[in-house]
N, C-alpha and C positions, 0 to 999 in steps of 0.2 A: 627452635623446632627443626627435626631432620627430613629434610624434601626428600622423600624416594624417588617420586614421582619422576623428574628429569634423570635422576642416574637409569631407571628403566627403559627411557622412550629410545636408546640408540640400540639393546640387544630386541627390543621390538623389530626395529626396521629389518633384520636378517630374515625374518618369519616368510615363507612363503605364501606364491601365488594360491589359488583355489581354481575349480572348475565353476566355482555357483556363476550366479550373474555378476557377482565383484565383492571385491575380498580389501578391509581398508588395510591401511600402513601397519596398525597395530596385531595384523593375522586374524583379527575378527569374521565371520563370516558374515554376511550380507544377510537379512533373515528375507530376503525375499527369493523368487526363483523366477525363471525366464517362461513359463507356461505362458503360449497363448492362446486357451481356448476360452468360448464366448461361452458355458454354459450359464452365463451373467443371467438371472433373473431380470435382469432391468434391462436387456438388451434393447426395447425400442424406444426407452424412453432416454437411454443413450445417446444411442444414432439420433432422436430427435435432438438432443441437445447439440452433438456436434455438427449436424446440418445448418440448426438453426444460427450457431454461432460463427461460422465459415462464411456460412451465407446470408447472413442477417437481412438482406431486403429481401430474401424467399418469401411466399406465402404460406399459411398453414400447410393447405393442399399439395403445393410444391415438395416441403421438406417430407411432408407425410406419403409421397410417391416414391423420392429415397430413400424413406426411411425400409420402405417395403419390401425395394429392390434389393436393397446393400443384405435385408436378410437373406433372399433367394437364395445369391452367393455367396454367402455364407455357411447358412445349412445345405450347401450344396454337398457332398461327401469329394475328395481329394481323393490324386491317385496314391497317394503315399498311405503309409499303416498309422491315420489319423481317423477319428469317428469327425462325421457331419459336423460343423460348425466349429472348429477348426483353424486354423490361417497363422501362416510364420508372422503375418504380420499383418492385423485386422485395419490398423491406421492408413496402411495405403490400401482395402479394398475400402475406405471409407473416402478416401482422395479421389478413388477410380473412378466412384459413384458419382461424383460432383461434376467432374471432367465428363463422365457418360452422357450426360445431361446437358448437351449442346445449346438446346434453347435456354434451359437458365444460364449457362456459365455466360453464351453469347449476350442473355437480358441484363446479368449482372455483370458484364464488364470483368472475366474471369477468362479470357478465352487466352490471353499471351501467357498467362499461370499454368493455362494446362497445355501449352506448346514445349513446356518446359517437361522434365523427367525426374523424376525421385526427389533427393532433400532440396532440388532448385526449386521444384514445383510446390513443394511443402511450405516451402519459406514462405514463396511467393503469396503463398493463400490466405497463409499466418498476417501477412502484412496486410491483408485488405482488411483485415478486422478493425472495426472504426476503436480509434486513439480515446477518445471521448464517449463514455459508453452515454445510451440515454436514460430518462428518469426510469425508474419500475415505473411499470403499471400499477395505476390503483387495485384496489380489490375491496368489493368487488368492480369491475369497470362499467359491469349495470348494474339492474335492477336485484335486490338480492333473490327477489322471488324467483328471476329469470337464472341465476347463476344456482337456485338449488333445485329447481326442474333439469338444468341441466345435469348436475350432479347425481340426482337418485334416477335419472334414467340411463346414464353409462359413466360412471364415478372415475374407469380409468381414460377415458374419453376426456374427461371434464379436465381431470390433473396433466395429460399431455398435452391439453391447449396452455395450460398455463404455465406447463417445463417450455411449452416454445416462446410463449410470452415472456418468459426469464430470459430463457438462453439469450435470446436475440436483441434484449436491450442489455444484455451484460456480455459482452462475449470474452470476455476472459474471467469471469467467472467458475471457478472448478469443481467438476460436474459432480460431486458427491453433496456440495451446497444446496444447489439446484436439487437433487431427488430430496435430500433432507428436507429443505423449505417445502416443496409436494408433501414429501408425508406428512411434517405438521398440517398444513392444511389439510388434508382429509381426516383428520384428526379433529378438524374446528367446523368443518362444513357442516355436518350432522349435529354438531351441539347448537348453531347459528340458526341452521336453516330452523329448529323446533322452540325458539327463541320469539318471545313477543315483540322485542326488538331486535329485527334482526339485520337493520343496517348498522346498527348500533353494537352491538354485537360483534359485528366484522368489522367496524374499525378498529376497535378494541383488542380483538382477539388477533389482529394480522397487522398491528402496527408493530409489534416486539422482530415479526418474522421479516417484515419490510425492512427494518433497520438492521438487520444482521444482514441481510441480502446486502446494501448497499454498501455497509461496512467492509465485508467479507470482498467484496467486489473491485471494489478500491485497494485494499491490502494484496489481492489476487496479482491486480495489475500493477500493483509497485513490486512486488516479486519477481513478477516475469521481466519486467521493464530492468531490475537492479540483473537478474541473471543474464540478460541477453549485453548488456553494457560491461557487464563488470567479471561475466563469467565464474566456470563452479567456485573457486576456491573463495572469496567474496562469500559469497551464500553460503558455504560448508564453516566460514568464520560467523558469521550470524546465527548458523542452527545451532553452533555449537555454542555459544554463551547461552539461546535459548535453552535448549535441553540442559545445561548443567546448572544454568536457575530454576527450572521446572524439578527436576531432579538429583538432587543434591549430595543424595546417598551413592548414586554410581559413580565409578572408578573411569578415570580417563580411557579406557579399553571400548567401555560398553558403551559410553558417551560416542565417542568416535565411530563405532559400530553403527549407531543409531544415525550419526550424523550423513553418514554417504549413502546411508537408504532415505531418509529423508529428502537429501537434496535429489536422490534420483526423481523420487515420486514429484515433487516439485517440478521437473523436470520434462517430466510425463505430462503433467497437470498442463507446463505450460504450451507443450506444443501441440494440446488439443487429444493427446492420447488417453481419450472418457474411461475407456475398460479398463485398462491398466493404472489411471490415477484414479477410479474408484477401486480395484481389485487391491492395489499393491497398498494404498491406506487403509483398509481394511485388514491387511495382514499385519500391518505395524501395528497399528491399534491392539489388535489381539495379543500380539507380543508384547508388548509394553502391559499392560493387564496382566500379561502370566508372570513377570518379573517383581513378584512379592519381596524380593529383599529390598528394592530401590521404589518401590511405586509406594508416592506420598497417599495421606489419609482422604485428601481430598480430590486425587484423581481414583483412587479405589472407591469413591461414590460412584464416577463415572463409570465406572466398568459394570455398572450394575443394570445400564442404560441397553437398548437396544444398540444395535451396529451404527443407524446412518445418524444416529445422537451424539456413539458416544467417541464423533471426532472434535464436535464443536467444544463437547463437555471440555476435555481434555487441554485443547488448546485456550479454553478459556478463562479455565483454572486458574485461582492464584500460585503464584509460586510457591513450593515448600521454603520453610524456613533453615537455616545453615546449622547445618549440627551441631552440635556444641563441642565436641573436640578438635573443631579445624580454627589451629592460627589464623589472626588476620594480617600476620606480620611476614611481608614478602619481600626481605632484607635481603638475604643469601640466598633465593630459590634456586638461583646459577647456583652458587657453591663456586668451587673454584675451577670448574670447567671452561677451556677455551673456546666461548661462541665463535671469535673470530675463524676457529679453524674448522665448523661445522659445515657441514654440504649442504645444499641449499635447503634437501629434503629435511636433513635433521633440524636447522634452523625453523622451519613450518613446522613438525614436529615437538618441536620446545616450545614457541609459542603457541601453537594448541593447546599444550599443557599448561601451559602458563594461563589462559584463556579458560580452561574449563576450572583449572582451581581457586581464580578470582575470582569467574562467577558463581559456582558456589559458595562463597563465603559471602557475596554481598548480592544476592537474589532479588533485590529490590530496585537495584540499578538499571537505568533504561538498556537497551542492548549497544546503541552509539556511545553511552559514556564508556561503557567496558572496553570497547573494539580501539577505541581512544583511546586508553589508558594501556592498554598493548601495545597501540603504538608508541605513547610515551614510553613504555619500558623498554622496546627495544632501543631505543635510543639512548636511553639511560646506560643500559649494559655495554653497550659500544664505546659509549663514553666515558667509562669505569674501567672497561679493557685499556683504554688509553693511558689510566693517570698508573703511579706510582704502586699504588698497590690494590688493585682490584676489588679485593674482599669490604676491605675497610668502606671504599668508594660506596658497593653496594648496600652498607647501613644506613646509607640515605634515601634508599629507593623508596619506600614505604610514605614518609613524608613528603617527597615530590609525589606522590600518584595521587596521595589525598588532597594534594593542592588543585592539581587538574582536576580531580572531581568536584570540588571546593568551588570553581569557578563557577562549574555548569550550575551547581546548585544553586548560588549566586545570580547568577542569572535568572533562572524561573523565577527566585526570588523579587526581582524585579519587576519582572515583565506581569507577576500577579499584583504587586502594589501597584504596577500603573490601571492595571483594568480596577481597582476596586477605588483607587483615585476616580479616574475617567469616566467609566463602565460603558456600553459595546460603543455605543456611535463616534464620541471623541475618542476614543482607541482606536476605533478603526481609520479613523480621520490620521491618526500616528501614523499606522501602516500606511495609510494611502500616501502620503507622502513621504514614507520610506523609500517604499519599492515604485515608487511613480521614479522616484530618482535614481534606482539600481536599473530599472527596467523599464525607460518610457517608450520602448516599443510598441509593449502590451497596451491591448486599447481598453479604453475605458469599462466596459463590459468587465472586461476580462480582470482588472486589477479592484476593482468592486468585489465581484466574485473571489478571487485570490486573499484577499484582505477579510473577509467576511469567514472567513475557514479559519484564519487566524483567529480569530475575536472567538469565534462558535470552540475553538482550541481551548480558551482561555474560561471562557467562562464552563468550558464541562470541566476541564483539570483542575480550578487555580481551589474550588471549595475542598478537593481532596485531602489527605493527608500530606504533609512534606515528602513521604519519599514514592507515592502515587503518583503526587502532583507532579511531579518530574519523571516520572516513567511517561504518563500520561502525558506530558506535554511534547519533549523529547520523539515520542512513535509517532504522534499527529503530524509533530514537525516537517518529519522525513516525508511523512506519505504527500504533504501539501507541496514541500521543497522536489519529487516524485514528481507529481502533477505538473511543477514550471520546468520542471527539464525534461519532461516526454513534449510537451510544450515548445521549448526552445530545440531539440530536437527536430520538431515537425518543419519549423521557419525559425532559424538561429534568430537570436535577440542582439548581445554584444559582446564581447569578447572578454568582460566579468559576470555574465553569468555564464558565458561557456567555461571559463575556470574553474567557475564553483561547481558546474554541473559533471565536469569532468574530474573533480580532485577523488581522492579516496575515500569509496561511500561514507565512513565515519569522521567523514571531516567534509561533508557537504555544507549542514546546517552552519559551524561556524563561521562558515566560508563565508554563508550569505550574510550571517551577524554582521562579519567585517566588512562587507561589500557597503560602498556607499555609493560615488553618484557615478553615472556613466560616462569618462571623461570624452568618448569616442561619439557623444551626442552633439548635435546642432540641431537648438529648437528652429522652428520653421517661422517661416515670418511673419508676425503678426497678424491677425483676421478680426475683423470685427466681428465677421460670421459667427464664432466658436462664443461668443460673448452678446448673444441679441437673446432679450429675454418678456416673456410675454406675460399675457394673463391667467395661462394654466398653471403658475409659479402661485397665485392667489386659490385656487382650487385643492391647490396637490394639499394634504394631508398624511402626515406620521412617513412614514417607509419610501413612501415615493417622494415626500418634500425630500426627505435626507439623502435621498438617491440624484436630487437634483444640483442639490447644496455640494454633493460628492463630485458628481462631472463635473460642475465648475471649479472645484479645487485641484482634480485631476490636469485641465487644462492650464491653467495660470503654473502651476509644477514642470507643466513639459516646455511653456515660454520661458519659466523663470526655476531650473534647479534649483538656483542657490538662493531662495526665496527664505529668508528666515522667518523665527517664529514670532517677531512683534510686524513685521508686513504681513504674513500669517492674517494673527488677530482682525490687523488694522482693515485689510481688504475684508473679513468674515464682517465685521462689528461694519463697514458701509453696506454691502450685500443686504444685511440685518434690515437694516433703515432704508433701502430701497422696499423692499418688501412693504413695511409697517405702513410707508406711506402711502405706496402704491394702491395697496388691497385694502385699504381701511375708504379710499373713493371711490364715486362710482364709474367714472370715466379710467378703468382704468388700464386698458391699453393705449389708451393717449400718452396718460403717465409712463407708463415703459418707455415709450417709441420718444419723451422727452428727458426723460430722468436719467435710461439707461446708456446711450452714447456719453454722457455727465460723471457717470463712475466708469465705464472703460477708461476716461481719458484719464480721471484721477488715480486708477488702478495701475496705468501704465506709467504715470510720472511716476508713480510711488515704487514700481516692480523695475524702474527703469529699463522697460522696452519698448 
C-alpha cells in the first residue's frame, strides 16, 4: 500500500500561524474562539459549582452568598466597549470572590492562597481540593415526600442544592456532568414524586445517574492528575488515538484539529474554568455533529439529543468500525525517509500520524496498548535505520507490533482465567498479597480497597467479549494504577512504585505487572499485638469474616514478603481450625486467649520470624 500520509506531514508544518485562539501544526484552525462573555444561562448554578468545589467545607448559605456577589460583578457594565456581564477573564473574578470572603477563606484555612497573586494563587486553590473525592450523596438523602415538597415548591431551588451537593463531594468533577446529572434529575422528580412507590422509584430511577457521576468523576481526576504530571503532549497523544478510534473516517488534519481543542477544554475543565469548560464543549459537540462526512451512525443518534446529553452520548459511544479500504499492514509507513534526520517537531508529527492511522484501523484497542505500540515502532525504526538496509529491515515492523499486542492480550487472558478459577475473595487474596509485597506501606485499609477495585475490574470486564474485555480491563487498570500514584504522590511509598508511577503514562500498568517485592523494606519486629484474636472472629459473618481473614494475611505479608504459597495454605488451613474449634464452644474467649498464642508460635516457626 502507498502511505501518503507521512510524505504530507512535513509540507504541513510550513502552514502558518492564525489570529484564532490556536491554530495546530497541520494549519488547521481551532473551532473554538477566545469570547468571554457570561450570557451562560446557567450562570448561577455555575458559580455554585465552582464555589462549591474550591471551597468544599462551605456551607450551602456560604457558597449561595458568593454565588450572589461574584454575579453583581459581573453584571456590573465595564469601562471598555463591552455590554454588562462581560470579563477578560471571569476565572479570576470567581478567585477574587473567594479571597473577598475573609471569614470563609480565614474558616477554611485559605488565607496564605489569597496572599498570593494570579496563577500562584490559582494553583494554590486548585491544591486545596481534597485528593480523595467523598461518596455522592444518596438520593434521595430523606424522606421522598420531603425532597418532592421541596421540589414543586421552587424546582430550581431544589436542583441547586443538589449541584452543591455534587460539586463539593466531587470536586474535580467537570461542570457540564454536574448540570447534566441536575437535568436528568428534574426529569425523574415529577415522574417519582406521582409514583405509588416512590422511594422505590428514586432508587431505581437515580441509581443509572449515581454511577455515571462517580465514574465520570474518577475518569475527570485521572485526567487532570495525567495532565498536570505528564503535561499537554501526553494528553494531545491520548485524544488522539481516542478521536481516530471514535472516528475513523477523518483524515490526520481534522483529527489533529480536533485534538488541540480537546486538550484545551480539558484543560479549562481542569483548572476549574465552569463557563468556559461548559461553553467551549459545547461548541465542539456542535461541530463534530456538523461534520457529516466523518461522524459515525452511531454518534449521529447522538446529535439528535439535547446539548447537556449529547456530551455523555458522544463520548460514550462505541467506536466506529475501520473502513474497509485501510491496510492493516504497517511495513514501510516510513518509506525510505530519514527519521534520524527529522526535527524534533517533525518526529512528533510522524508519530502522530503513525498514531492516528493504527488507530483507526484497529478501533477496538485499549488506548495504552496503541500509545505502546508507538512506542514500540519508534524504536523499531531507529533500529532499521541502523542495519544494512532500512526498507528490507521495516518488513518486520508489522509482525513485531502484533507481538506486543499479543502479550497484553495474553495477559487479560490470564488474569480472567484466574478470576473464573478463583472468583472475587481468593483473587482478591492474589492481589493482596501481590501489592502487600510491591507496596507495604499501604495500610491495610487501603490495600483492601485497592485490591477490591481490582476484582470489581475483573468481574465487570472478564464476561465481555475478547477485544471489550481488554479495552475494559486495560482503562480500569490505568484509573485504579491513577489512584496509587496520586496516592503515592500525596506520602511516597518506595522507590518501585515511584518508578512505575513516574515511567511514561503508557507503560505505567506494566511497570507495576513487573514490579514485585520491595527490596528497600524492613518488616518491623514482631508483635504479638497485630496477631491477638477474639470472640467477635465467631460473630463476624460473610464480608466482614473475609475482611478479617484479609487483615491477617496482610500482616503476616508485611513480617514475611517472601512468604510462599504452601506457608500461604498451611498458616490459612491452622487460622481455619482455630476458628472451627474455638466458636463451635461455649467458653469461647478462654479458648482464644489459650489456643491463639499456640498458632502465633506455630506461625512464626513456620514463617521463620
Amino acid at each position: 500500500m502507498k502511505w501518503v500520509t507521512p510524505l504530507l506531514f512535513i509540507f504541513l508544518l510550513s502552514l502558518t500561524e492564525s489570529k484564532t485562539l490556536h491554530r495546530n501544526a497541520y494549519g488547521k484552525d481551532s473551532t473554538l474562539d477566545s469570547s468571554q462573555c457570561s450570557s451562560e444561562k446557567n450562570l448561577v448554578n455555575l458559580a455554585t459549582i465552582f464555589f462549591a468545589q474550591f471551597v468544599q467545607e462551605a456551607t450551602y448559605e456560604e457558597v449561595s452568598k458568593m454565588v450572589t456577589d461574584v454575579q453583581t460583578v459581573i453584571k456590573k457594565p465595564t469601562d471598555r466597549e463591552q455590554p454588562a456581564g462581560c470579563l477578560e477573564s471571569q476565572l479570576s473574578a470567581f478567585l477574587d470572590e473567594i479571597c473577598h470572603e475573609e471569614k470563609i477563606t480565614a474558616k477554611y484555612g485559605l488565607l496564605d492562597c489569597c496572599r498570593q497573586s494570579g496563577e500562584e494563587r490559582h494553583q494554590c486553590l486548585l491544591a486545596h481540593k481534597k485528593v480523595t473525592p467523598a461518596p455522592i450523596p444518596p438520593f434521595p438523602g430523606q424522606e421522598p415526600s420531603t425532597s418532592c415538597q421541596a421540589y414543586e415548591e421552587n424546582p430550581e431551588a431544589f436542583l441547586r442544592r443538589y449541584i452543591y451537593d455534587i460539586s463539593r463531594s466531587q470536586p474535580f468533577l467537570y461542570a457540564p456532568t454536574v448540570l447534566s446529572s441536575a437535568s436528568r434529575l428534574d426529569e425523574v422528580m415529577p415522574l417519582c414524586c406521582k409514583a405509588e412507590k416512590a422511594a422505590e422509584c428514586f432508587q431505581t430511577k437515580t441509581a443509572s445517574i449515581t454511577k455515571e457521576l462517580k465514574e465520570s468523576s474518577l475518569l475527570n481526576q485521572h485526567v487532570c492528575a495525567v495532565m498536570k504530571q505528564y503535561g499537554p503532549q501526553t494528553i494531545q497523544e491520548i485524544i488522539t488515538v481516542k478521536l481516530s478510534q471514535k472516528f475513523p473516517k477523518a483524515n490526520v488534519t481534522e483529527i489533529q484539529k480536533l485534538v488541540l481543542d480537546v486538550a484545551h477544554i480539558h484543560g479549562e475543565c481542569c483548572k476549574g474554568d465552569v463557563l468556559e469548560c461548559l461553553q467551549d464543549g459545547e461548541k465542539i459537540m456542535s461541530y463534530l455533529c456538523s461534520q457529516e462526512d466523518i461522524l459515525p451512525s452511531k454518534i449521529a443518534e447522538c446529535c439528535k439529543l439535547p446539548i447537556l446529553e449529547l456530551g455523555h452520548c458522544i463520548i460514550h459511544a462505541e467506536n466506529d468500525d475501520k473502513p474497509e479500504d485501510l491496510s492493516t499492514n504497517f511495513n514501510r509507513f516510513l518509506g525510505d525517509q530519514n527519521f534520524s534526520q527529522f526535527s524534533s517537531e517533525e518526529k512528533n508529527m510522524f508519530l502522530a500520524s503513525f498514531r492516528h492511522e493504527y488507530s483507526r484501523r484497529h478501533t477496538k484497542l485499549p488506548v495504552t496498548v496503541v500509545l505502546r505500540v508507538a512506542i514500540r515502532y519508534k524504536e523499531l525504526v531507529e533500529k532499521c535505520l541502523q542495519s544494512e538496509n532500512p526498507l528490507e529491515c521495516q518488513d518486520n515492523v508489522e509482525e513485531e507490533l502484533q507481538k506486543y499486542v499479543q502479550e497484553t492480550q495474553t495477559l487479560a487472558k490470564q488474569s480472567c482465567g484466574l478470576f473464573q478459577k478463583l472468583g472475587d475473595y481468593y483473587l482478591q487474596n492474589e492481589f493482596l498479597i501481590a501489592y502487600t509485597r510491591k507496596a507495604p506501606q499501604l495500610t491495610s485499609a487501603e490495600l483492601i480497597d485497592l485490591t477490591k477495585k481490582m476484582v470489581a475490574t475483573a468481574a465487570t470486564c472478564c464476561p465481555l467479549s475478547e477485544d471489550k474485555c481488554l479495552a475494559c480491563g486495560e482503562g480500569a487498570a490505568e484509573i485504579i494504577i491513577g489512584q496509587l500514584c496520586m496516592r503515592h504522590a500525596a506520602n511516597p511509598l518506595n522507590p518501585g512504585v515511584d518508578r512505575c508511577c513516574n515511567s511514561p503514562y503508557a507503560n505505567r500498568r506494566p511497570c507495576f505487572s513487573s514490579l514485585t517485592v520491595d527490596d528497600t523494606y524492613v518488616p518491623p519486629p514482631f508483635s504479638d499485638d497485630k496477631f491477638i484474636f477474639h470472640k467477635d472472629l465467631c460473630q463476624a459473618r460473610g464480608r466482614a469474616l473475609q475482611t478479617m481473614k484479609q487483615e491477617l494475611l496482610i500482616s503476616l505479608v508485611k513480617q514475611k514478603p517472601q512468604m510462599t504459597e504452601e506457608q500461604h495454605e498451611a498458616v490459612t488451613a491452622d487460622f481455619s481450625g482455630l476458628l472451627e474449634k474455638c466458636c463451635r464452644g461455649q467458653e469461647q474467649e478462654a479458648c482464644f486467649a489459650e489456643e491463639g498464642p499456640k498458632l502465633i508460635s506455630k506461625t512464626r516457626a513456620a514463617l521463620g520470624v
